[in-house]
FIVEX-533921 format. One record per atom (N, C-alpha, C, CB): atom name; z negated, y, x negated; residue number from 1; residue in three letters. Coordinates in Angstrom, 3 decimals. Glycine has a CB too. Layout:
N
- site, pz, py, px, pos, code
- CA, Z, Y, X, NUM, ALA
...
% end
This chain:
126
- site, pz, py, px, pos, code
- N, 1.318, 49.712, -30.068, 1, UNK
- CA, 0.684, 49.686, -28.777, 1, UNK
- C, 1.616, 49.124, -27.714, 1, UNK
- CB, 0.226, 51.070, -28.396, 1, UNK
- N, 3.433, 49.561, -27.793, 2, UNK
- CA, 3.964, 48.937, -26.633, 2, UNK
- C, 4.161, 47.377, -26.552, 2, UNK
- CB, 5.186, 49.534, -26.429, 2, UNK
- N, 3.635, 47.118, -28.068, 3, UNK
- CA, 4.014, 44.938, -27.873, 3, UNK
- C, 2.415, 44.721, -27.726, 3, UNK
- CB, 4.932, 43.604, -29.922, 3, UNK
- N, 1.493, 45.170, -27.158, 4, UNK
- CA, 0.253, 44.627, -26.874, 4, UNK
- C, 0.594, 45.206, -25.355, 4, UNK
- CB, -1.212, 45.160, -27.844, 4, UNK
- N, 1.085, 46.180, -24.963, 5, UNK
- CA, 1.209, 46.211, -23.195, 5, UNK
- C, 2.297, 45.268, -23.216, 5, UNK
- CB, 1.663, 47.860, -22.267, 5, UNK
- N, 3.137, 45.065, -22.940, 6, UNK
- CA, 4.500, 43.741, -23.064, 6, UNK
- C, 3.912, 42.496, -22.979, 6, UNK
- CB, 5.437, 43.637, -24.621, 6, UNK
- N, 2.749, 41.997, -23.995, 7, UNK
- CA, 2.502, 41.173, -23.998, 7, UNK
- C, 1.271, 40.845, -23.009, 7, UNK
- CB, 2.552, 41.027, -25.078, 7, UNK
- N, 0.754, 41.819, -22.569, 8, UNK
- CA, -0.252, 41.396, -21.831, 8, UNK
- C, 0.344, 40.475, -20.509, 8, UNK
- CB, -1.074, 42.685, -21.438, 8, UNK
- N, 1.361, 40.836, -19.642, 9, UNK
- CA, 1.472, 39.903, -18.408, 9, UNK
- C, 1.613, 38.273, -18.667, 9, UNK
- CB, 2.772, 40.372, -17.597, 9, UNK
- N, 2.189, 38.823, -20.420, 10, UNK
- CA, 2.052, 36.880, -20.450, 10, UNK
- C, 0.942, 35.996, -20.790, 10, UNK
- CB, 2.944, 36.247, -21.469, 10, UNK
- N, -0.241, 37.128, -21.252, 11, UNK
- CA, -1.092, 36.359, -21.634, 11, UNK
- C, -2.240, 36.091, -20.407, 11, UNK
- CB, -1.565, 36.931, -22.896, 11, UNK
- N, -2.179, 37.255, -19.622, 12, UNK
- CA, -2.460, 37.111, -17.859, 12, UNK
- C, -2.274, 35.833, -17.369, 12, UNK
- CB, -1.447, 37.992, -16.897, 12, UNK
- N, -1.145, 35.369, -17.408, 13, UNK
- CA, -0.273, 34.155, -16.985, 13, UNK
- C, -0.887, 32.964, -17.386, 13, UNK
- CB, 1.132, 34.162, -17.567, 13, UNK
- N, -0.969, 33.110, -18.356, 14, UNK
- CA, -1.732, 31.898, -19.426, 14, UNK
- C, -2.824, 31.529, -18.809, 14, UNK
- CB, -2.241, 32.364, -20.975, 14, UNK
- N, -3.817, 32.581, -18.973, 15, UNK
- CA, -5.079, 32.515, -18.673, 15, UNK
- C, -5.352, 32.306, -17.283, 15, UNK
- CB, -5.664, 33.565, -19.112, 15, UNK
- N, -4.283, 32.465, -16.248, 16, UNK
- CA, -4.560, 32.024, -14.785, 16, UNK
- C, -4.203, 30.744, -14.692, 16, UNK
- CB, -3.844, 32.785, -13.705, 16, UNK
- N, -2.868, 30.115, -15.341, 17, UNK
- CA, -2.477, 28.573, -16.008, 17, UNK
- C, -3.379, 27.604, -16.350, 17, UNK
- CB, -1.835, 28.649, -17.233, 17, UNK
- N, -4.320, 28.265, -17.252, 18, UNK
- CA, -5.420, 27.498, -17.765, 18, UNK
- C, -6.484, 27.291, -16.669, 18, UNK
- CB, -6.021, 28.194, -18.991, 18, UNK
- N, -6.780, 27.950, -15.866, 19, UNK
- CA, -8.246, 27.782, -15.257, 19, UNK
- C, -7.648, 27.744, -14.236, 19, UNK
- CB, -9.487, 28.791, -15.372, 19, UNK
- N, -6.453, 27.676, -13.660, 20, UNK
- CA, -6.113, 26.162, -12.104, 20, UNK
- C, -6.997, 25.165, -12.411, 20, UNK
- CB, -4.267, 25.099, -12.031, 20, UNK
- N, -7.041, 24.752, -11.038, 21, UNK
- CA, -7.847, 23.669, -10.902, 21, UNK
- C, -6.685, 22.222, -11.652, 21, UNK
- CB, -8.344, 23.575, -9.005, 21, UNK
- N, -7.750, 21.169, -12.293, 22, UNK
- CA, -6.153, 20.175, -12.555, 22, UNK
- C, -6.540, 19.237, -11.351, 22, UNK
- CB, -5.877, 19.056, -14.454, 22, UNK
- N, -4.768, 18.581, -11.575, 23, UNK
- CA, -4.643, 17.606, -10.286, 23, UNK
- C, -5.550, 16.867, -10.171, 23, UNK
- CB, -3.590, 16.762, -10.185, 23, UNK
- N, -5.560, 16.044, -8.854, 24, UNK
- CA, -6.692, 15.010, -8.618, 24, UNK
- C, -6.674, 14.084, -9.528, 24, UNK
- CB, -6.670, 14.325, -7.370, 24, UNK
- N, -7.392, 13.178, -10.118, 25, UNK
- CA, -7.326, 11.701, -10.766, 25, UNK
- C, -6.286, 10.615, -9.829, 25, UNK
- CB, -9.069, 11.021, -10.788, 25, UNK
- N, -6.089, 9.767, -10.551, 26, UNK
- CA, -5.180, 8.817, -9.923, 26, UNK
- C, -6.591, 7.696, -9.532, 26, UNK
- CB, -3.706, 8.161, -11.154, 26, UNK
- N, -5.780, 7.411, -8.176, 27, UNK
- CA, -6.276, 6.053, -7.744, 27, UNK
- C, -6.628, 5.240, -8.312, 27, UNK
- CB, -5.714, 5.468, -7.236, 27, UNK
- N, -7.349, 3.894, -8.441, 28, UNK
- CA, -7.202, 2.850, -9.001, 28, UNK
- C, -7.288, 1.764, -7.671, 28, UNK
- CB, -8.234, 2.759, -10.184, 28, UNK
- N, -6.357, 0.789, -8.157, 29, UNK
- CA, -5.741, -0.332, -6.926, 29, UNK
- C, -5.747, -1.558, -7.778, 29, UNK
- CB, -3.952, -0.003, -6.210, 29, UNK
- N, -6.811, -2.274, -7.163, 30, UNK
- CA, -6.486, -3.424, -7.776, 30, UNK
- C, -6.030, -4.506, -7.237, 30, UNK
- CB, -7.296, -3.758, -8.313, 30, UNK
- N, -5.324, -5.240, -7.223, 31, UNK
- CA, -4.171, -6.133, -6.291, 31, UNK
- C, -5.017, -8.187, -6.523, 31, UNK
- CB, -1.823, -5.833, -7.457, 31, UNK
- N, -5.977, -8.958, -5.670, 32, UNK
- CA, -6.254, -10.087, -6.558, 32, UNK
- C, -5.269, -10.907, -5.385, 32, UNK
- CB, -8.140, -10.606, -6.916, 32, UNK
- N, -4.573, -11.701, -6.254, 33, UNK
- CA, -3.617, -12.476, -5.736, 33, UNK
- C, -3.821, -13.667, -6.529, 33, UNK
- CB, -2.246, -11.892, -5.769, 33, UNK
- N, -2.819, -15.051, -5.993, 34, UNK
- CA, -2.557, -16.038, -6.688, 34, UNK
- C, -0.971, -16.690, -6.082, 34, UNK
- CB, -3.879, -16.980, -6.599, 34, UNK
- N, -0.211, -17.158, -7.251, 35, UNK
- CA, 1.082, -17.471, -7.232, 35, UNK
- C, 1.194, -18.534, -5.864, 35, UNK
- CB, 1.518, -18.103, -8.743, 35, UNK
- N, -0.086, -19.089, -5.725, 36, UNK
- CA, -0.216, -20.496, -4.850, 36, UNK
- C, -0.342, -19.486, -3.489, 36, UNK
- CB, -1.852, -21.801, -5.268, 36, UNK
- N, -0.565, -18.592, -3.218, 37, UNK
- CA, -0.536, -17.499, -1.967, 37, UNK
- C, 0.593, -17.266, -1.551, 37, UNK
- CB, -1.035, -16.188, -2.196, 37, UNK
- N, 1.010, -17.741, 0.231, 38, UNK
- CA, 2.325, -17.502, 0.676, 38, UNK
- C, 2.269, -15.754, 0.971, 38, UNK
- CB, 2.690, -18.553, 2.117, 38, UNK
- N, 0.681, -15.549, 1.436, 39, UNK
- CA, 1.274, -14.448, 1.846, 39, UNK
- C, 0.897, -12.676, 0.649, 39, UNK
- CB, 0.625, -14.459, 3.580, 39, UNK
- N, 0.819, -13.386, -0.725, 40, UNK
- CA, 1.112, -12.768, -1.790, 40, UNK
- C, 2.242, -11.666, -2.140, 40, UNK
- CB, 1.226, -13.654, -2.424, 40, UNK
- N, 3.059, -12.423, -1.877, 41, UNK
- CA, 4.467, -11.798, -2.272, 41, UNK
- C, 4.676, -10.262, -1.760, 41, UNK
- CB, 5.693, -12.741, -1.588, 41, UNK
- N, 4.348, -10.247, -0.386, 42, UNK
- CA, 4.286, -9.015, -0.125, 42, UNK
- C, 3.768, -7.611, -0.553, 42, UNK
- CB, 4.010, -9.169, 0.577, 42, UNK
- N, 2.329, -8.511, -0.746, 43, UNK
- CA, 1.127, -7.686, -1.439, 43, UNK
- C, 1.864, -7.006, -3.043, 43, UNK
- CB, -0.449, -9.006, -1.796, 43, UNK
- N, 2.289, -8.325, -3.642, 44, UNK
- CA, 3.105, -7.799, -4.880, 44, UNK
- C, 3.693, -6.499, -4.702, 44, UNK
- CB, 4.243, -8.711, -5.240, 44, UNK
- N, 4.691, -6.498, -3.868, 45, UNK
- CA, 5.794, -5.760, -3.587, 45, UNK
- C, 4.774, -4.353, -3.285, 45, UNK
- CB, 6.871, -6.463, -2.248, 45, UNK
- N, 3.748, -4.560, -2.781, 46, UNK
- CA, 3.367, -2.918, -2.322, 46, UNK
- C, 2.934, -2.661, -3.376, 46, UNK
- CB, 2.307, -2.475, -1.135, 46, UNK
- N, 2.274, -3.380, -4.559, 47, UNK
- CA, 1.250, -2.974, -5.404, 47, UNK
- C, 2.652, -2.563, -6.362, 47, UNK
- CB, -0.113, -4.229, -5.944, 47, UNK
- N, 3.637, -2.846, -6.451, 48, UNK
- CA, 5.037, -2.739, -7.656, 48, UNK
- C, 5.274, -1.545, -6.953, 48, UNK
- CB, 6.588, -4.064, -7.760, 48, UNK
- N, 5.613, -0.803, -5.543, 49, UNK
- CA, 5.807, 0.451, -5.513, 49, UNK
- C, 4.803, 1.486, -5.990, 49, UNK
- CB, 6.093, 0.639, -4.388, 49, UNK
- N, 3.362, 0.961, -5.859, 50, UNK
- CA, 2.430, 1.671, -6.375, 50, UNK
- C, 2.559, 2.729, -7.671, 50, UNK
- CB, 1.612, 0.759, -6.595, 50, UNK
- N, 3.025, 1.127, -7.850, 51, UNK
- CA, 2.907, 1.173, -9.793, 51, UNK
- C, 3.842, 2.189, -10.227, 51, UNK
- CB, 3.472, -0.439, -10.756, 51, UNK
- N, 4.817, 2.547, -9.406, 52, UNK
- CA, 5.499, 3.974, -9.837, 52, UNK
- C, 4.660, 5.325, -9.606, 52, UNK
- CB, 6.871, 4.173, -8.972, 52, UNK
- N, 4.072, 5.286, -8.783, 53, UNK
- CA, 3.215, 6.521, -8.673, 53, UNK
- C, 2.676, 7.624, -9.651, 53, UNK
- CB, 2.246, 6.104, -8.245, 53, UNK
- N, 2.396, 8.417, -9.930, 54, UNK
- CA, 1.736, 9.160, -10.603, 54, UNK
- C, 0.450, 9.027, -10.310, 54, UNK
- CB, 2.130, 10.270, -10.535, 54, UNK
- N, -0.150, 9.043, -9.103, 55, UNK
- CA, -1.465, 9.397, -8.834, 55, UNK
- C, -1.805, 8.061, -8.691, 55, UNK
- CB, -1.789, 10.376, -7.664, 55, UNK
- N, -1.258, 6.676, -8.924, 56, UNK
- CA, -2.139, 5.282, -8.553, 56, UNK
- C, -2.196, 4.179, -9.976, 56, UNK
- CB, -1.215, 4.344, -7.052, 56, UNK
- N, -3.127, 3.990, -10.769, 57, UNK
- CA, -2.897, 2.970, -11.678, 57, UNK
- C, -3.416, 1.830, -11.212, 57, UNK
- CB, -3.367, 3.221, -12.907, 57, UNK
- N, -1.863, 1.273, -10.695, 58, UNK
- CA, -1.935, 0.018, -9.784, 58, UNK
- C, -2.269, -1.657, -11.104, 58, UNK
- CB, 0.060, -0.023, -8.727, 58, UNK
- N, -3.232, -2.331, -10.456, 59, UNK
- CA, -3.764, -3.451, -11.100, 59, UNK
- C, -3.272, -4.859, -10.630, 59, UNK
- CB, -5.167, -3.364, -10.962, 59, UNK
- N, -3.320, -5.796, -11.724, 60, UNK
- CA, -2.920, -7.163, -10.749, 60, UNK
- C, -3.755, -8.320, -11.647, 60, UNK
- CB, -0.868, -7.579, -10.644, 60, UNK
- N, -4.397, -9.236, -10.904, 61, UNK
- CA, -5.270, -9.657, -11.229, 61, UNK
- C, -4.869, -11.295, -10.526, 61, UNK
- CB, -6.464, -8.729, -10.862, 61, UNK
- N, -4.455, -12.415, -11.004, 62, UNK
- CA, -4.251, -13.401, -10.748, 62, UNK
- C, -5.649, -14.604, -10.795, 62, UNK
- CB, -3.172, -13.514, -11.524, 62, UNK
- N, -5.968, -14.795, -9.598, 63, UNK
- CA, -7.504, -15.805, -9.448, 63, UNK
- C, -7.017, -17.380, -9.655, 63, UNK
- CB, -8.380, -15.671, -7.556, 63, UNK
- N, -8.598, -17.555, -9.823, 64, UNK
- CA, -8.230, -19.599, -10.209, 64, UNK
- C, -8.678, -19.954, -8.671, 64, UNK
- CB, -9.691, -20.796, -11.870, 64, UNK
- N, -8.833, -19.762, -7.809, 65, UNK
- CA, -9.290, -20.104, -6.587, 65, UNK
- C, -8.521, -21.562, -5.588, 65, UNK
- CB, -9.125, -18.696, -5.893, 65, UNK
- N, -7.368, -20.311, -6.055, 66, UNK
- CA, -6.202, -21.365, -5.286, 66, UNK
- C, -5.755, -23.066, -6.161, 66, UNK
- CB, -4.482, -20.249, -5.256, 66, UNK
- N, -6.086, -22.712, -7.685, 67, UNK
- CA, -5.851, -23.662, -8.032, 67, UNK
- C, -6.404, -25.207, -7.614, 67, UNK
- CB, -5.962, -23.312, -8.974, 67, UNK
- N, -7.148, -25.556, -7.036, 68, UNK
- CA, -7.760, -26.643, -6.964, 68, UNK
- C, -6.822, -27.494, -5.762, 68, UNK
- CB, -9.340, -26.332, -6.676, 68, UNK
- N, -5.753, -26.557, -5.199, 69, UNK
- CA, -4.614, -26.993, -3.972, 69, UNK
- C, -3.659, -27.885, -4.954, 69, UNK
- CB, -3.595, -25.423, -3.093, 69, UNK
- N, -3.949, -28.170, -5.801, 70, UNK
- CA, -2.678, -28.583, -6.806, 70, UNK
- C, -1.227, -27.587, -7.246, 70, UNK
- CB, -2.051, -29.880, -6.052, 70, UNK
- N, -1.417, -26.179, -6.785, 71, UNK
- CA, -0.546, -25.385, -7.661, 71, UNK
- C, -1.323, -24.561, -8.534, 71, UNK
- CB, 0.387, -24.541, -6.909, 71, UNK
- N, -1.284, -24.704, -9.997, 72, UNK
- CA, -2.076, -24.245, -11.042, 72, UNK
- C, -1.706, -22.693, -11.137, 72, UNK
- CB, -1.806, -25.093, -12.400, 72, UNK
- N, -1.901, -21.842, -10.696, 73, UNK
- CA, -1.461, -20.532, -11.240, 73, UNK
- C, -1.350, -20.333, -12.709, 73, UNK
- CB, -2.330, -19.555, -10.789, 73, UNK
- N, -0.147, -19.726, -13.146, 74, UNK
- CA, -0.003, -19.444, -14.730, 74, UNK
- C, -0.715, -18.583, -14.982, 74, UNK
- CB, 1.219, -19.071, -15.305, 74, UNK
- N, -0.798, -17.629, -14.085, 75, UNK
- CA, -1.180, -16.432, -14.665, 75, UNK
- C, -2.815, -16.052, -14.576, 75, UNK
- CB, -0.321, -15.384, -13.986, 75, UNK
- N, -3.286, -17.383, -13.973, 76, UNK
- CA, -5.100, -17.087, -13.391, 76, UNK
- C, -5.853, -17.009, -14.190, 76, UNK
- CB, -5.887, -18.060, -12.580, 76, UNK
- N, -6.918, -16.257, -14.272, 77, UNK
- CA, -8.076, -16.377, -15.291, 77, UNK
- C, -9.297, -16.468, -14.389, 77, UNK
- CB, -8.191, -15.062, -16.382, 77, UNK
- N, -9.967, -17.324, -15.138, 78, UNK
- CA, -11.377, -17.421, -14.334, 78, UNK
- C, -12.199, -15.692, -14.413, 78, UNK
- CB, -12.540, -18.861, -15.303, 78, UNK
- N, -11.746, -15.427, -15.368, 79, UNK
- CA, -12.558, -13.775, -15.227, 79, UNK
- C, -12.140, -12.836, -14.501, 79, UNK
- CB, -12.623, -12.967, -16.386, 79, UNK
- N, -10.636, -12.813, -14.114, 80, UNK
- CA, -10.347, -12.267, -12.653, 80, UNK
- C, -10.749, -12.447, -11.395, 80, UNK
- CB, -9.411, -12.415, -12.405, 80, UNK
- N, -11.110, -13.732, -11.211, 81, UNK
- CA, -11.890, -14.386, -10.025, 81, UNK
- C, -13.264, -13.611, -10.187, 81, UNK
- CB, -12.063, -16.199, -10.139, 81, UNK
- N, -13.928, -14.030, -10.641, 82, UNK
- CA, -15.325, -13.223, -11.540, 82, UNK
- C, -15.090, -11.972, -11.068, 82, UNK
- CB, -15.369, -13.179, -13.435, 82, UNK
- N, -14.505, -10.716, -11.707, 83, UNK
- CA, -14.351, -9.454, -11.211, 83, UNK
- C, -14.258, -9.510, -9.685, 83, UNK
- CB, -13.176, -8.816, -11.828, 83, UNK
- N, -13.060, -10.225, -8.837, 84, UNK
- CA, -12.839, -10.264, -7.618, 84, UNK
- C, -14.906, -10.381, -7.168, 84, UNK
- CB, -11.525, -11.750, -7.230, 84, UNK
- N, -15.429, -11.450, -7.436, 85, UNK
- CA, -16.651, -11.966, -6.893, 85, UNK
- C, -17.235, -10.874, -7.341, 85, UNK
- CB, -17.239, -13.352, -7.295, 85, UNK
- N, -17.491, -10.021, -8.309, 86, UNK
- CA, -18.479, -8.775, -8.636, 86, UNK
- C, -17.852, -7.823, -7.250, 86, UNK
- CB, -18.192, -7.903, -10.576, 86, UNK
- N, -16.401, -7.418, -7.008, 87, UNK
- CA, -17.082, -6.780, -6.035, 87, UNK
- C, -17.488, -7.058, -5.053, 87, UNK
- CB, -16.726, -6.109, -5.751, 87, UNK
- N, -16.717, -8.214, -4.213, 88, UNK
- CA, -17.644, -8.615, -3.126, 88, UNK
- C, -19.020, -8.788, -2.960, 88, UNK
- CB, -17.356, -9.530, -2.826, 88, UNK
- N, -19.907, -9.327, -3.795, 89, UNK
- CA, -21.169, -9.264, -4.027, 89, UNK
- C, -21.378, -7.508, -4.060, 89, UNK
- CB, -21.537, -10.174, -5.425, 89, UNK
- N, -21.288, -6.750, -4.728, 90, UNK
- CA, -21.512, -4.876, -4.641, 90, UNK
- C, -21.118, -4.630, -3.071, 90, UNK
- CB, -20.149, -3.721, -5.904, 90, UNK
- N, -20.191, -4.653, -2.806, 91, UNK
- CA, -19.862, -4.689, -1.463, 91, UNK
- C, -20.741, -5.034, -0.340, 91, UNK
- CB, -18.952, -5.426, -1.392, 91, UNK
- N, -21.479, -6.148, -0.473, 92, UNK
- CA, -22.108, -7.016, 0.454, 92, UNK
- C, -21.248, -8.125, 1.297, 92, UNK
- CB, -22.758, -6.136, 1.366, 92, UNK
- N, -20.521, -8.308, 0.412, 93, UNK
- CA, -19.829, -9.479, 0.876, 93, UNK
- C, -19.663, -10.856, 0.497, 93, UNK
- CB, -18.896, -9.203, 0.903, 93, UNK
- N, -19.837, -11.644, 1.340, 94, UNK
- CA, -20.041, -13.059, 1.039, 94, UNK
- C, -18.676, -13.603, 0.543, 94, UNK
- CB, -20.581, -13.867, 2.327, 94, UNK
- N, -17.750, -13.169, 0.676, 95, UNK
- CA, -16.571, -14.081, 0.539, 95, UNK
- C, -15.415, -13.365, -0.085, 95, UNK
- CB, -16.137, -14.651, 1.905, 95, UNK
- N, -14.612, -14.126, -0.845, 96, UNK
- CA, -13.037, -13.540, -1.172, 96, UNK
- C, -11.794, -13.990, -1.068, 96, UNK
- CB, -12.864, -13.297, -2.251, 96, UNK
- N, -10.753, -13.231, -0.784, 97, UNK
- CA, -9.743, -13.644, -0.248, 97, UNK
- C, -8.383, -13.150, -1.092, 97, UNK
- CB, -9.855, -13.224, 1.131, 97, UNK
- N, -7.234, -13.369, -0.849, 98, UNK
- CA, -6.140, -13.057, -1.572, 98, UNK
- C, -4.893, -13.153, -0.149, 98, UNK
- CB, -5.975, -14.262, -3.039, 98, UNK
- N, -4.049, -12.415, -0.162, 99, UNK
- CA, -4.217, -10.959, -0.965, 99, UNK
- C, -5.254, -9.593, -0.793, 99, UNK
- CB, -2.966, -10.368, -0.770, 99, UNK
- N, -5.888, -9.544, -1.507, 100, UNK
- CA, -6.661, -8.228, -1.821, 100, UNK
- C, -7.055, -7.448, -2.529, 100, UNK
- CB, -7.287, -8.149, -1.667, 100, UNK
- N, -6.967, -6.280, -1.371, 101, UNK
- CA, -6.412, -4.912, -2.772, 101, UNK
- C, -8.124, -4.175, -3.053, 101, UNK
- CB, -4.793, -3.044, -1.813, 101, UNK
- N, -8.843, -3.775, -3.874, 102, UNK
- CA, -9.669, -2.755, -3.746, 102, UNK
- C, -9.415, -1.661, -4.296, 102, UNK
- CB, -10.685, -3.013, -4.053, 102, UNK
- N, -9.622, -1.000, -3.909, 103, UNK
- CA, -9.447, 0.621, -4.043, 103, UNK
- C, -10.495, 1.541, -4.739, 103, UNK
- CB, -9.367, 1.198, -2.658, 103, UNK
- N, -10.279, 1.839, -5.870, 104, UNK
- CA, -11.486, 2.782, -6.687, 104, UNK
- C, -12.652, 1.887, -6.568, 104, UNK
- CB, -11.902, 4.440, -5.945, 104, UNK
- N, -12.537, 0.597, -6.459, 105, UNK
- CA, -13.722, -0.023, -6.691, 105, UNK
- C, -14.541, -0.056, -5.267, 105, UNK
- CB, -14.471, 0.737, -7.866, 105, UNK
- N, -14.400, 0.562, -4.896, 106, UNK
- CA, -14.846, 0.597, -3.441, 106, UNK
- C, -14.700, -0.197, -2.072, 106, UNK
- CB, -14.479, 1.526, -3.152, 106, UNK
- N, -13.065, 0.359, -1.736, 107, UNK
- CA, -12.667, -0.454, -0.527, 107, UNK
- C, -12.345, -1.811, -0.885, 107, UNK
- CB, -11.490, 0.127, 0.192, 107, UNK
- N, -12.204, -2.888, -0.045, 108, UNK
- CA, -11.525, -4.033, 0.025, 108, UNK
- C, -10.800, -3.998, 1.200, 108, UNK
- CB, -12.317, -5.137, -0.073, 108, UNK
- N, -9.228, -4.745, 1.215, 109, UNK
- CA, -8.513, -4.251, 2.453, 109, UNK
- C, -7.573, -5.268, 2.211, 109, UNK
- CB, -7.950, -2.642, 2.594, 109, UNK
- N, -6.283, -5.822, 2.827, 110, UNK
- CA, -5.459, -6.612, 2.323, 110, UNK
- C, -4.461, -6.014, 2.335, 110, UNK
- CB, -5.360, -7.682, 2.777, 110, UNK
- N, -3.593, -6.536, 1.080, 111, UNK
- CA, -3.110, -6.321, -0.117, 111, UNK
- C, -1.558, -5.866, 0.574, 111, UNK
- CB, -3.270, -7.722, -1.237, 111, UNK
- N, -1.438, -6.542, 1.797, 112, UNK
- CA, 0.127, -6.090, 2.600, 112, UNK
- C, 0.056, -5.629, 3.524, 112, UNK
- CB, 1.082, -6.958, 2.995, 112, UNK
- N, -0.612, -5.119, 3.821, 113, UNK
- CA, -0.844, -4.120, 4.901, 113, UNK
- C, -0.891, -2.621, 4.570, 113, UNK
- CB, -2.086, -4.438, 5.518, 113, UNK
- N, 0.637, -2.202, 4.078, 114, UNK
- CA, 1.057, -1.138, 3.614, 114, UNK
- C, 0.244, 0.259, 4.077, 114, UNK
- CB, 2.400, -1.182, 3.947, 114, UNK
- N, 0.282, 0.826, 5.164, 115, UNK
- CA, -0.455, 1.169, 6.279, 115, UNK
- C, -1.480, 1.583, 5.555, 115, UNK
- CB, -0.734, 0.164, 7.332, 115, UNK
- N, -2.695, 0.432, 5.287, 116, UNK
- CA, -4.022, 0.439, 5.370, 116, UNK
- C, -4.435, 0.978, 3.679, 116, UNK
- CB, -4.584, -1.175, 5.917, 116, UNK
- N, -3.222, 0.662, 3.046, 117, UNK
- CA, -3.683, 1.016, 1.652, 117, UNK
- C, -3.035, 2.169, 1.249, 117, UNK
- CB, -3.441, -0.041, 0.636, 117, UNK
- N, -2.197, 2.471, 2.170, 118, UNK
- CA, -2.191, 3.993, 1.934, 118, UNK
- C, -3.302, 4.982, 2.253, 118, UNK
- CB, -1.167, 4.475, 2.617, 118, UNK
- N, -3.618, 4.584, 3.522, 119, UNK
- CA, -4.817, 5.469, 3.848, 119, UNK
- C, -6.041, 5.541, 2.954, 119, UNK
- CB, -5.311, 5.074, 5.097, 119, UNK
- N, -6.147, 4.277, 2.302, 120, UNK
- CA, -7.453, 4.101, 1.305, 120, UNK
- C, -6.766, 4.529, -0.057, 120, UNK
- CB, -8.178, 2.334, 1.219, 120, UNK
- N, -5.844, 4.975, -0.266, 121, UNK
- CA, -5.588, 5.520, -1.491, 121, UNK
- C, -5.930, 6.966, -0.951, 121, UNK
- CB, -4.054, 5.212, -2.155, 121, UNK
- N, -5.031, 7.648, 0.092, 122, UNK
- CA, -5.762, 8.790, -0.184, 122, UNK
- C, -7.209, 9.498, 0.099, 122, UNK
- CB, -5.093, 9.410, 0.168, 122, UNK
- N, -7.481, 8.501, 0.806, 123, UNK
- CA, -9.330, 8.694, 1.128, 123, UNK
- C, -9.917, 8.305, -0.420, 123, UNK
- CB, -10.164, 7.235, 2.632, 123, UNK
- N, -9.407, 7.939, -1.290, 124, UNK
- CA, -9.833, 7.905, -2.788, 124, UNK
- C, -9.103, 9.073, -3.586, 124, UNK
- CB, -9.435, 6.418, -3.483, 124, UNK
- N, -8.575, 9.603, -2.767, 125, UNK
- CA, -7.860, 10.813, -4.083, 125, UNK
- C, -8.392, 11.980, -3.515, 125, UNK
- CB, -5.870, 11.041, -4.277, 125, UNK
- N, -9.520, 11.831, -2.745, 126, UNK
- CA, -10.550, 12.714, -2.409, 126, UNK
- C, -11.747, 13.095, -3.093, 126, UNK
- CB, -10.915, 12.363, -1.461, 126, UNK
% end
């Protein structure tokens, strides 16, 4: 009987352990850029601190848009462009731009404007 009282505070413990609430989900950030974008680089740089986060699975998505300027992006796929255009169209938006970040699928915002995508990360980890 005394190792079933002994053991009870730990199994108390457990069972309050278990049925916490779990943490929020992580963000999702998706970053559409192109190498031919001066003002890219930045955007990079916020979406690379992201990417350490716990709570943000930061995305990067290189468009063919820019290519037709005569710098070919290596890294572009026409189906990133495509995704970029699915959300703007969901959105109600006519147009797309780089750098831009969307947020849980939702927001669109630009991509270096540290500031603005913080706030839309945590208005998504809501």
């Amino acid at each position: 009987m005394m190792r079933l009282i002994a053991l009870l505070p730990i199994g108390m413990s457990l069972i309050a352990s278990a049925s916490a609430a779990p943490p929020g989900r992580p963000v999702v950030v998706e970053l559409f850029q192109s190498q031919g974008c001066s003002s890219c680089p930045p955007a990079d740089a916020v979406l690379n601190a992201l990417a350490d986060r716990t709570d943000v699975i930061a995305l990067n998505f290189a468009v063919t848009y820019w290519d037709q300027l005569g710098w070919k992006d290596t890294f572009a796929r026409r189906a990133y462009t495509a995704r970029q255009w699915d959300y703007a169209h969901a959105g109600g938006r006519g147009n797309v731009s780089t750098p831009q970040m969307i947020v849980d699928g939702r927001t669109a915002i630009v991509g270096n404007r540290q500031a603005e995508v913080d706030g839309s990360i945590r208005a998504g980890a809501h």
